[in-house]
C-alpha positions as CSV (number, residue, x, y, z in Angstrom):
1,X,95.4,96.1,131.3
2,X,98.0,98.9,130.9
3,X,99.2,100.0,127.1
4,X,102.7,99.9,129.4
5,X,105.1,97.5,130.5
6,X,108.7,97.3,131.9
7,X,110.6,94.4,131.0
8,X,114.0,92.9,131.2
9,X,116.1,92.4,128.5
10,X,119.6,91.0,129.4
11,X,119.7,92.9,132.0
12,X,118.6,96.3,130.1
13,X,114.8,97.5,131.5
14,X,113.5,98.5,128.4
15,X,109.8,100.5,128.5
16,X,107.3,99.0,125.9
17,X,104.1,100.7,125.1
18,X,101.3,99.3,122.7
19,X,99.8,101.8,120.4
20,X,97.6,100.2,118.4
21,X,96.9,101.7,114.7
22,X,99.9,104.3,115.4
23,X,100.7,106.1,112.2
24,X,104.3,105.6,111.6
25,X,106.1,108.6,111.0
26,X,109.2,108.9,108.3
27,X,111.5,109.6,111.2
28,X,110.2,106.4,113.2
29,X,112.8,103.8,113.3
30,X,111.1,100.3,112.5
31,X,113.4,97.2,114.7
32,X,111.4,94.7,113.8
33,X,108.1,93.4,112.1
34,X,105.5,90.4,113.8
35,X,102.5,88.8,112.7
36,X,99.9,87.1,114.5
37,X,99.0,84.3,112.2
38,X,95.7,82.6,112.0
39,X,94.3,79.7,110.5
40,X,90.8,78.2,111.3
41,X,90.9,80.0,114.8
42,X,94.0,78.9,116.2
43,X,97.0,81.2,115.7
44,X,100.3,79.5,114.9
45,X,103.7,80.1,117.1
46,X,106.8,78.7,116.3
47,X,110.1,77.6,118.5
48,X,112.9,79.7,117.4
49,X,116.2,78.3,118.7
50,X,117.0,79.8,122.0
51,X,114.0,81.9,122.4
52,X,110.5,80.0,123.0
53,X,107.1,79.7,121.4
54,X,106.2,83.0,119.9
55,X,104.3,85.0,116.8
56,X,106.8,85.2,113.5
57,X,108.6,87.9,112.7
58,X,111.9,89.2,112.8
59,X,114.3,92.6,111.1
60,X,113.7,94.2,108.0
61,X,116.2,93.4,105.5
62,X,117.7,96.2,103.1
63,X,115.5,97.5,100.8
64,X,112.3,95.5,102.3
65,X,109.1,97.2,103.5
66,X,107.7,96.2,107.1
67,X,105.2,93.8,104.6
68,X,107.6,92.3,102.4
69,X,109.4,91.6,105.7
70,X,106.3,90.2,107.3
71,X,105.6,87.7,104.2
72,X,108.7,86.8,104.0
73,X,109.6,85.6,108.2
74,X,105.9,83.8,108.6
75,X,107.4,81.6,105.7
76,X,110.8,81.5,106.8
77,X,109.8,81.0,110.6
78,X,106.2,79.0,110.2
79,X,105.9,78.0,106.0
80,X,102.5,79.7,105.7
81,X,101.6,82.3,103.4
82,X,98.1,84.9,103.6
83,X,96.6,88.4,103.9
84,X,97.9,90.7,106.3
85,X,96.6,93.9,107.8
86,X,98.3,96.4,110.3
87,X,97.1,96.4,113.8
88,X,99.7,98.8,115.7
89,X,103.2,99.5,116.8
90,X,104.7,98.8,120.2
91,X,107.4,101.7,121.2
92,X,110.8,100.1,122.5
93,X,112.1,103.3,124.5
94,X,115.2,102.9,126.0
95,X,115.5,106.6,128.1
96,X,115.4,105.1,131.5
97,X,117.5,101.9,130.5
98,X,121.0,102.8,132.5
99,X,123.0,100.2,130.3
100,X,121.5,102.0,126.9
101,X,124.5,102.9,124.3
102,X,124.1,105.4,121.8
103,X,126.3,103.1,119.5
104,X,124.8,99.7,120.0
105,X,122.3,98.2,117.9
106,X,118.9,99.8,118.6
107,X,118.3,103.1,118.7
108,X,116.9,105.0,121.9
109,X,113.2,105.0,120.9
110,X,112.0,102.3,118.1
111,X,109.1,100.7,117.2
112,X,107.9,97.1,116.4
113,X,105.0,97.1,113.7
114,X,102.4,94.2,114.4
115,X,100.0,92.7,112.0
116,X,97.2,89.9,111.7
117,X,97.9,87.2,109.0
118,X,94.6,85.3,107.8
119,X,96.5,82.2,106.3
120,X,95.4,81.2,103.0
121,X,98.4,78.4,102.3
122,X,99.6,76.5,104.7
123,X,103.0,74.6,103.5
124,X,105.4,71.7,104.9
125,X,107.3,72.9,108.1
126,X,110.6,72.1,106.4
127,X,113.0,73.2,109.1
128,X,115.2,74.7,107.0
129,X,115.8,78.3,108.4
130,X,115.9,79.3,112.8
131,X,112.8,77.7,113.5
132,X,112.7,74.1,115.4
133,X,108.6,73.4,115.2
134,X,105.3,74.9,115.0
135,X,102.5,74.6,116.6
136,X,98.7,75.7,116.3
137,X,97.5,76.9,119.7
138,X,93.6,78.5,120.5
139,X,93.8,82.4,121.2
140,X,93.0,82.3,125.1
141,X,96.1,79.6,125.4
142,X,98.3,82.0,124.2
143,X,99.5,83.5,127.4
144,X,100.1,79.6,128.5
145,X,102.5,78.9,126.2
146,X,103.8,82.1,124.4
147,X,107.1,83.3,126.1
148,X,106.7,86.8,126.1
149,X,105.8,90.1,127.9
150,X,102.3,91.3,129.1
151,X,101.9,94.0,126.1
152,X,102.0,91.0,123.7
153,X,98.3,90.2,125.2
154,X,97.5,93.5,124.0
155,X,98.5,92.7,120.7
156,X,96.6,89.2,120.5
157,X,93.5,90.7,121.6
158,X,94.1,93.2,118.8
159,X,94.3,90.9,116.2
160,X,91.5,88.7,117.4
161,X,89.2,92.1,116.8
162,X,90.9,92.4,113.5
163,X,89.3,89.6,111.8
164,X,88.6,88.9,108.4
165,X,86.5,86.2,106.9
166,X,88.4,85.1,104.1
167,X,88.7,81.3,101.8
168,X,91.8,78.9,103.0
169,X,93.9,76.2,101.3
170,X,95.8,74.0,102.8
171,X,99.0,72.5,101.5
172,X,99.6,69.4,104.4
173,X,97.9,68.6,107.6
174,X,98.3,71.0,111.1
175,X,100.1,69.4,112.8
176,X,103.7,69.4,111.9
């Protein structure tokens, strides 16, 4: 599979390229930050409102690093908490998208950082932030039920050679 995709966003083609381990540089602008969350081999993806199954994650918030960010949407988004490591950065250029505006809000070339998330607490799902549900789904099902583009493969096969063996808790049972 390709480290490159095109893919449709509202009507803006958008170029996306998986670049795993990338060093970020102090001029890279960060959009967004996502974690591939796992607990006893499944990886958990959770329904946000209007946009499908998918990993959590979501925009920095001022003054947060890309892992404070991370920590803090995988509880927001799916109540778990755990150990992350960083796994790569997928570029979001916009140079060949014709609707792109130099005042809207992404810039031309951005990246979204990516991580693996060994859970060590799961929690209640509580609903009380954009998420409607989560589920725990095995790694090769992923593309079945994951709403997303062909680089986010890339990503999942990644993490999965990311592992770490590490001690779990759990707070309530999986399936909430």
């Amino acid at each position: 599979m390709e480290n490159q995709a095109y893919v449709n966003w509202g009507g803006h083609i958008v170029s996306l390229s998986w670049e795993p381990y990338r060093k970020m540089e102090s001029a890279d602008i960060v959009t967004s930050v996502h974690g591939y969350c796992f607990f006893e081999g499944k990886i958990v993806l959770v329904h946000v409102n209007g946009r499908g199954f998918n990993v959590p994650g979501g925009h920095i918030e001022e003054g947060e690093s890309p892992e404070e960010t991370l920590h803090r949407e995988a509880y927001e988004e799916a109540y778990v908490k755990g150990d992350i490591n960083y796994i790569g950065a997928i570029c979001v250029d916009h140079t060949e998208n014709l609707k792109f505006t130099e005042t809207g809000k992404y810039p031309r070339v951005g990246y979204q950082l990516f991580y693996r998330m060994d859970i060590a607490e799961c929690l209640p799902f509580l609903r009380e932030h954009e998420t409607l549900t989560r589920i725990w789904v095995e790694p090769e099902e992923v593309p079945h039920v994951m709403e997303d583009h062909k680089i986010a493969l890339l990503v999942l096969k990644e993490s999965m050679n990311n592992k770490r063996e590490s001690g779990v808790t759990i707070g309530n049972e999986i399936g909430n």
